[in-house]
MMTF fields as JSON, N, C-alpha, C and O atoms, coordinates in Angstrom:
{
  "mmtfVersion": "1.0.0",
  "mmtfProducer": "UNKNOWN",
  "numBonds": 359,
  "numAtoms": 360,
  "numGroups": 90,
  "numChains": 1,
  "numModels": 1,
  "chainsPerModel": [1],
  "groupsPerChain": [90],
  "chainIdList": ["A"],
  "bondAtomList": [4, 2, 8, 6, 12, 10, 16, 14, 20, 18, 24, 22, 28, 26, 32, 30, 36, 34, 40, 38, 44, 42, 48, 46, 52, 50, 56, 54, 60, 58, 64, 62, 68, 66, 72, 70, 76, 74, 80, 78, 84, 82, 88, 86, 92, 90, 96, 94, 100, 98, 104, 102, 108, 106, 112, 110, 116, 114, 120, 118, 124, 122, 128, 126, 132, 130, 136, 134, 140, 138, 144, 142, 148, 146, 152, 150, 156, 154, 160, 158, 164, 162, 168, 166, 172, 170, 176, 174, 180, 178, 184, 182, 188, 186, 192, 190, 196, 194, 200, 198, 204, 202, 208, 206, 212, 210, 216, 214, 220, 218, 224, 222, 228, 226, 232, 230, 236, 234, 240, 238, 244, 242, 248, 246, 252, 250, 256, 254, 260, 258, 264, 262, 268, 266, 272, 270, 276, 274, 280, 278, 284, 282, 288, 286, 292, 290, 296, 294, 300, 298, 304, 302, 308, 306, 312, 310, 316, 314, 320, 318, 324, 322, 328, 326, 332, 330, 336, 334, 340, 338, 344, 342, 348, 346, 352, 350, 356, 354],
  "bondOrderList": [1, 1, 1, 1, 1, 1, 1, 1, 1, 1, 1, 1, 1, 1, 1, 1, 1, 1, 1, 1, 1, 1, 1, 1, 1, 1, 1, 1, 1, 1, 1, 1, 1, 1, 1, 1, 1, 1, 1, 1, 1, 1, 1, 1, 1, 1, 1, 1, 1, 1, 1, 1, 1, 1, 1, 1, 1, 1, 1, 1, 1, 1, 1, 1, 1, 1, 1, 1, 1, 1, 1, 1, 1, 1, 1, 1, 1, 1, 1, 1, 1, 1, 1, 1, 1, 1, 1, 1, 1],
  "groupList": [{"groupName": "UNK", "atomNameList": ["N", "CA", "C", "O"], "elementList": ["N", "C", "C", "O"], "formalChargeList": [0, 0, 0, 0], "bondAtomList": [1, 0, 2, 1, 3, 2], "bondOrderList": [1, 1, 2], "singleLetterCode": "X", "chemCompType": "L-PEPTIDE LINKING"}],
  "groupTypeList": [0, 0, 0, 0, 0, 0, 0, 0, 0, 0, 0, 0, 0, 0, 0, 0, 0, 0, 0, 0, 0, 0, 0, 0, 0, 0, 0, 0, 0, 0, 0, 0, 0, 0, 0, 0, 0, 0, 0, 0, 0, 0, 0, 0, 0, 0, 0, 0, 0, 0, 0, 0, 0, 0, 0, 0, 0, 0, 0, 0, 0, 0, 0, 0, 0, 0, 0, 0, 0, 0, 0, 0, 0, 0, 0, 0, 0, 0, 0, 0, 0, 0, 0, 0, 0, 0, 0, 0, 0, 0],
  "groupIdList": [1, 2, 3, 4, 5, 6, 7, 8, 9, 10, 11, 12, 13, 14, 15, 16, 17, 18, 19, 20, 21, 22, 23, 24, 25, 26, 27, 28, 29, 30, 31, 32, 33, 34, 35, 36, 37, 38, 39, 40, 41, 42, 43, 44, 45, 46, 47, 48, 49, 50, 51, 52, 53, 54, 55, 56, 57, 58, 59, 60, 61, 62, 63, 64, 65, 66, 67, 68, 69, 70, 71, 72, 73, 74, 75, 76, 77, 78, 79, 80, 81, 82, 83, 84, 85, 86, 87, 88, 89, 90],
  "secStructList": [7, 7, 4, 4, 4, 7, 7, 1, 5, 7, 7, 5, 7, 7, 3, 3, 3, 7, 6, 6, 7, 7, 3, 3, 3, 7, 7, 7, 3, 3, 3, 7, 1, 1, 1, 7, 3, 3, 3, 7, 7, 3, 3, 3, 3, 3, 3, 3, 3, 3, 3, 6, 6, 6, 6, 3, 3, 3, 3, 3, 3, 3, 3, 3, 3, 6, 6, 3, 3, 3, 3, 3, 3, 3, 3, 3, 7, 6, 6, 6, 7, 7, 7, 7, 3, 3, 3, 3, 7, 7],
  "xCoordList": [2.793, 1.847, 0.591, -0.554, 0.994, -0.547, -1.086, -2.271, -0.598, -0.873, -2.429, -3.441, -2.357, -3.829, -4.675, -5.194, -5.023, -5.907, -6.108, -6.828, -5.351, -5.638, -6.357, -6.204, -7.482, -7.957, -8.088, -7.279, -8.85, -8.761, -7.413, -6.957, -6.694, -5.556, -5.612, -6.43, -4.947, -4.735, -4.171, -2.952, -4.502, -3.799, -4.291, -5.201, -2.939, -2.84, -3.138, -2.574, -4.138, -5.319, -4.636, -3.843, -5.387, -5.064, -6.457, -6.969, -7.305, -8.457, -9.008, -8.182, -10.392, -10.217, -11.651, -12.553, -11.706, -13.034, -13.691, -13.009, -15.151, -15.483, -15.77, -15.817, -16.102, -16.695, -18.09, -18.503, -18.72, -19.403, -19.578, -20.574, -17.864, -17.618, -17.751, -17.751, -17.924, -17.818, -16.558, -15.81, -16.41, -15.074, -15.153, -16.221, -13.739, -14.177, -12.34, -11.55, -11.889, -10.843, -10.171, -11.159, -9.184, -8.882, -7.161, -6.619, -6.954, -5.554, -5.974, -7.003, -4.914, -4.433, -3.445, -3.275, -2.689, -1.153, -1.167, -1.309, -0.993, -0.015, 0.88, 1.386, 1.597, 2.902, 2.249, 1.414, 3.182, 2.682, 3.73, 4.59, 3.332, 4.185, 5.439, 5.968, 6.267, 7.731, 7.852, 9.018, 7.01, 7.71, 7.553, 7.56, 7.432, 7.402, 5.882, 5.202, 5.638, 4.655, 4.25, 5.062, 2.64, 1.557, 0.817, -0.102, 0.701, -0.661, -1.0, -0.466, -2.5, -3.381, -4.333, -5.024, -4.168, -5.368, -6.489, -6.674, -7.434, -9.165, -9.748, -9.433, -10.512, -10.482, -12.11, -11.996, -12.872, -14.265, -14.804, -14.563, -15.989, -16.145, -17.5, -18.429, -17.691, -18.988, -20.57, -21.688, -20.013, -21.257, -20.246, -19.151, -21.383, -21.053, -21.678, -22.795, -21.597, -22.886, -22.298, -21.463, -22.814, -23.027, -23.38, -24.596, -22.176, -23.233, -22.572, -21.466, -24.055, -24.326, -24.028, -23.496, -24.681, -24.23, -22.832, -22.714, -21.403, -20.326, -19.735, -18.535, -20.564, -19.543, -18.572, -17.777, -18.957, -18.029, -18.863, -20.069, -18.232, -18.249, -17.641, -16.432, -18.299, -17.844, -17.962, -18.984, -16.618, -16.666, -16.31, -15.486, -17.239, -17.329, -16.239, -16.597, -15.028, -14.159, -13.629, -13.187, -13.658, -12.719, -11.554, -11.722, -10.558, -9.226, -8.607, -8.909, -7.53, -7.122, -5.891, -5.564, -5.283, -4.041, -3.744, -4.461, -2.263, -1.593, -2.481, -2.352, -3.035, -3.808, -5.106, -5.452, -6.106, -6.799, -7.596, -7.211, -9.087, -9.881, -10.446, -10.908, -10.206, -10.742, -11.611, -11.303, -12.694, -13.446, -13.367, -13.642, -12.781, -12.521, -13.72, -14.505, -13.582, -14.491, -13.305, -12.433, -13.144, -12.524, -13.529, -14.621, -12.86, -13.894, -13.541, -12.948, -13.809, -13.538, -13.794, -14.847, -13.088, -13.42, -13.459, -12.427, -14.513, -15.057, -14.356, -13.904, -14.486, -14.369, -12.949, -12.482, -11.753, -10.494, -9.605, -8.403, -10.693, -9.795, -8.95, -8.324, -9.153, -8.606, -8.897, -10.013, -8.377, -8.81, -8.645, -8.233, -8.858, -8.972, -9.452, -10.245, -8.788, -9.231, -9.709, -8.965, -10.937, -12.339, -12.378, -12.241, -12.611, -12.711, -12.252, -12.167, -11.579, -11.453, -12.375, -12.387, -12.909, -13.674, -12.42, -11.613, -12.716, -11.579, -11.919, -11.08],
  "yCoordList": [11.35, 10.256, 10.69, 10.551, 11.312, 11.95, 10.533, 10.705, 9.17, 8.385, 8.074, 7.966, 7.98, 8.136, 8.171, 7.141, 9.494, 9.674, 8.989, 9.302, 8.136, 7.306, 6.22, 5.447, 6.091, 4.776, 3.716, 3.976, 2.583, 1.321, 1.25, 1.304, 1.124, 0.248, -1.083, -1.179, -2.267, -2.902, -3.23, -3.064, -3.437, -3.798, -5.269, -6.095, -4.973, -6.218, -6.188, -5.431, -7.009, -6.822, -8.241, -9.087, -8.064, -8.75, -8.579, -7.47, -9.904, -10.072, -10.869, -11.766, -11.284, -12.447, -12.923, -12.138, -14.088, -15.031, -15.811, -16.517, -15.512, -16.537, -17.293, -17.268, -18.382, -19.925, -19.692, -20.732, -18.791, -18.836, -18.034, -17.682, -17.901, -17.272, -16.163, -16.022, -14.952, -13.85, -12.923, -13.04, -12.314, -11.121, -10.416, -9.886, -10.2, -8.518, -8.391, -9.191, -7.376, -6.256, -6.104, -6.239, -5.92, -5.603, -4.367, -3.487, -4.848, -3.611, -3.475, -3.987, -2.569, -2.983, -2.132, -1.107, -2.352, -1.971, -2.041, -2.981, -0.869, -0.442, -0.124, 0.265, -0.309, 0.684, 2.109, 2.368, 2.961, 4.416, 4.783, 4.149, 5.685, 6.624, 6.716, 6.699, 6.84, 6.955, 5.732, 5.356, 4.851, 2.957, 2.756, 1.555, 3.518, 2.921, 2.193, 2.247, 1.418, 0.431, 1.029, 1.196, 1.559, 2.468, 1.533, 1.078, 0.994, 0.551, 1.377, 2.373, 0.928, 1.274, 0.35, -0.411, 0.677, -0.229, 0.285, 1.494, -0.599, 0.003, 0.001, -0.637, 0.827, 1.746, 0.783, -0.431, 1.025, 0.364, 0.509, 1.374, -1.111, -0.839, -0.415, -0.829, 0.398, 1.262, 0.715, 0.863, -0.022, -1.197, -1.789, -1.431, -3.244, -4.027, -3.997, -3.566, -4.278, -4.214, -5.46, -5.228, -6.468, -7.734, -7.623, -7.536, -7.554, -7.91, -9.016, -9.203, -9.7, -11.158, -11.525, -12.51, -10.104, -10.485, -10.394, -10.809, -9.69, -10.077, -10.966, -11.108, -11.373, -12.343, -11.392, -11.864, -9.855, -9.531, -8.383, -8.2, -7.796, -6.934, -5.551, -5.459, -4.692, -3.909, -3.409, -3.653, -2.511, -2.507, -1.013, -0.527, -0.153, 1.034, 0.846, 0.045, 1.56, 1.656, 2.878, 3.694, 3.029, 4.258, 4.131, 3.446, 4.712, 5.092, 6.491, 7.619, 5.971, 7.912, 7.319, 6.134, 8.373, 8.078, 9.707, 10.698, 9.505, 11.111, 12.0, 13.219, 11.697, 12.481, 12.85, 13.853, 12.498, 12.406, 11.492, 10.52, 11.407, 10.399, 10.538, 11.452, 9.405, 9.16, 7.986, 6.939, 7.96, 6.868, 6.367, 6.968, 4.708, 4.102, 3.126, 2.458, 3.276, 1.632, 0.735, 1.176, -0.621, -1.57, -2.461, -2.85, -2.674, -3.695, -5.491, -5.69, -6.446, -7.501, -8.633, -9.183, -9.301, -9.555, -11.297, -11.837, -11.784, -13.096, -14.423, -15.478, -13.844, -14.728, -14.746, -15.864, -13.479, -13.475, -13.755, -13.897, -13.746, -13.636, -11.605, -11.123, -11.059, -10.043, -8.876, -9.077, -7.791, -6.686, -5.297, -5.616, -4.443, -3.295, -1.998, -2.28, -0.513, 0.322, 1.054, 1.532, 1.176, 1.956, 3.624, 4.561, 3.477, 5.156, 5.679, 4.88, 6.841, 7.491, 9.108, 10.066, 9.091, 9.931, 11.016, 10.656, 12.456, 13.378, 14.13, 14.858],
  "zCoordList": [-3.686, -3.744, -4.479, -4.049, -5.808, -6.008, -6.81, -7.096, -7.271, -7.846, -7.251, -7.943, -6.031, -4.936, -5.78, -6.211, -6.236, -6.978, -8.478, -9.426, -8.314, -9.901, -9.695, -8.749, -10.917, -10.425, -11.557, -12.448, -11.832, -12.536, -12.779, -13.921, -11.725, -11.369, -10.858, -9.943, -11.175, -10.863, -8.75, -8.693, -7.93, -6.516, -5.779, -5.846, -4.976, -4.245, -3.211, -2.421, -2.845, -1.361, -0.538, -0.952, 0.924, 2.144, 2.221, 2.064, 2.522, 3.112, 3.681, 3.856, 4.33, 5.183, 4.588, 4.298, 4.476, 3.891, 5.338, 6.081, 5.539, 6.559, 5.956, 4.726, 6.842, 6.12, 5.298, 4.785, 5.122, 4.236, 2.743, 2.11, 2.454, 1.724, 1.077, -0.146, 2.299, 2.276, 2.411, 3.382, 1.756, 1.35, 2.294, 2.602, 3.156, 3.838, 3.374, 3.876, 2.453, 2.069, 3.424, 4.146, 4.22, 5.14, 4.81, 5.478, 3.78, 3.306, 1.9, 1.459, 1.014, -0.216, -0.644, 0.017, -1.703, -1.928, -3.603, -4.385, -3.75, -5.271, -5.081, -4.028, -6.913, -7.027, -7.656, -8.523, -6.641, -7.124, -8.555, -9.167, -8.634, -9.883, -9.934, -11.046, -8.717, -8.512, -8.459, -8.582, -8.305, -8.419, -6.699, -6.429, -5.64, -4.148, -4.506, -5.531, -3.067, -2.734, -1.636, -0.726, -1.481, -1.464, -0.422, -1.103, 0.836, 1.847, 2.208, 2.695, 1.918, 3.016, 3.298, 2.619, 4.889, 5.792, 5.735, 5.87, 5.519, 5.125, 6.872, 7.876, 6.633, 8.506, 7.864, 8.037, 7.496, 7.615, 6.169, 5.327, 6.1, 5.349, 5.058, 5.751, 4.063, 4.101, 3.651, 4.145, 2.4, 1.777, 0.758, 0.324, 0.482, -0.444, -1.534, -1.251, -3.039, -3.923, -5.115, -5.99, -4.929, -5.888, -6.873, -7.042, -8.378, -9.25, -10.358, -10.864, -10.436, -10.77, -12.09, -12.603, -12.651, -14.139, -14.817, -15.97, -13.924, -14.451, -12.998, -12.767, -12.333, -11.028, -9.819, -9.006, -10.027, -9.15, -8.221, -8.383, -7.441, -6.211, -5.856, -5.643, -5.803, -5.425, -3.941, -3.3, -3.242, -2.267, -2.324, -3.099, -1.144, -0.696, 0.746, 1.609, 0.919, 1.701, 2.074, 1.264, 3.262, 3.78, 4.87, 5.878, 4.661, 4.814, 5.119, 4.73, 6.043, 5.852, 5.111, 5.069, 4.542, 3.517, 3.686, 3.549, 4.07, 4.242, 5.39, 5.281, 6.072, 6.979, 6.44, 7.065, 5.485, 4.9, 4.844, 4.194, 5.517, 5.177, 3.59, 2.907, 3.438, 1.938, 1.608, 2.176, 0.753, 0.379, -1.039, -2.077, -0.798, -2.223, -2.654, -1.982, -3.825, -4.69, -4.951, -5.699, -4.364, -4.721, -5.285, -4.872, -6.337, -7.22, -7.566, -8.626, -6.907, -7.038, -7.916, -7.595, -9.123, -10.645, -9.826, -9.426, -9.743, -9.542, -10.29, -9.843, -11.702, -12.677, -12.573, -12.793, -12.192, -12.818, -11.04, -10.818, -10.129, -8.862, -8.936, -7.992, -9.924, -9.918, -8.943, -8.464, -8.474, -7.404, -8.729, -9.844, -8.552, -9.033, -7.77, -6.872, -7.91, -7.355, -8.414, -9.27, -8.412, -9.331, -9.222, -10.009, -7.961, -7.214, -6.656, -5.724, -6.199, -5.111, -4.704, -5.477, -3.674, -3.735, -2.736, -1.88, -3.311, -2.685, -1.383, -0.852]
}
């Protein structure tokens, strides 16, 4: 699973919107390198950071993956509905 460490990938998130149309990430899922399908559940999330001038969001998240806590940037594209994983910090 070293795909982990790859990032501006494209993934497919599970999240929940309250009524005032706020994002909270609650999983997300790639295909790794060998072609399997990669969850992980986001354990908390760390901060949010808005920005206005391209419509999207980034999200500070941590996870353990393989016995490993790890902290990701998921980045959320406003305009495209799109998800992306940005970062992984090791």
């Amino acid at each position: 699973m070293d795909s982990i460490l790859c990032t501006n990938i494209p993934i497919q998130i599970i999240s929940f919107t309250d009524t005032d149309g706020k994002i909270t990430p609650m999983r997300f899922r790639f295909t790794d390198r060998d072609g399997s399908q990669v969850t992980v559940n986001i354990e908390r999330i760390v901060s949010t950071d808005r920005k206005p001038r391209n419509f999207g969001t980034n999200y500070e998240c941590a996870a353990t993956v393989g016995g490993m806590q790890r902290r990701f940037s998921l980045y959320y594209s406003g305009l495209t509905g799109a998800w992306m994983l940005s970062r992984v910090e090791q």
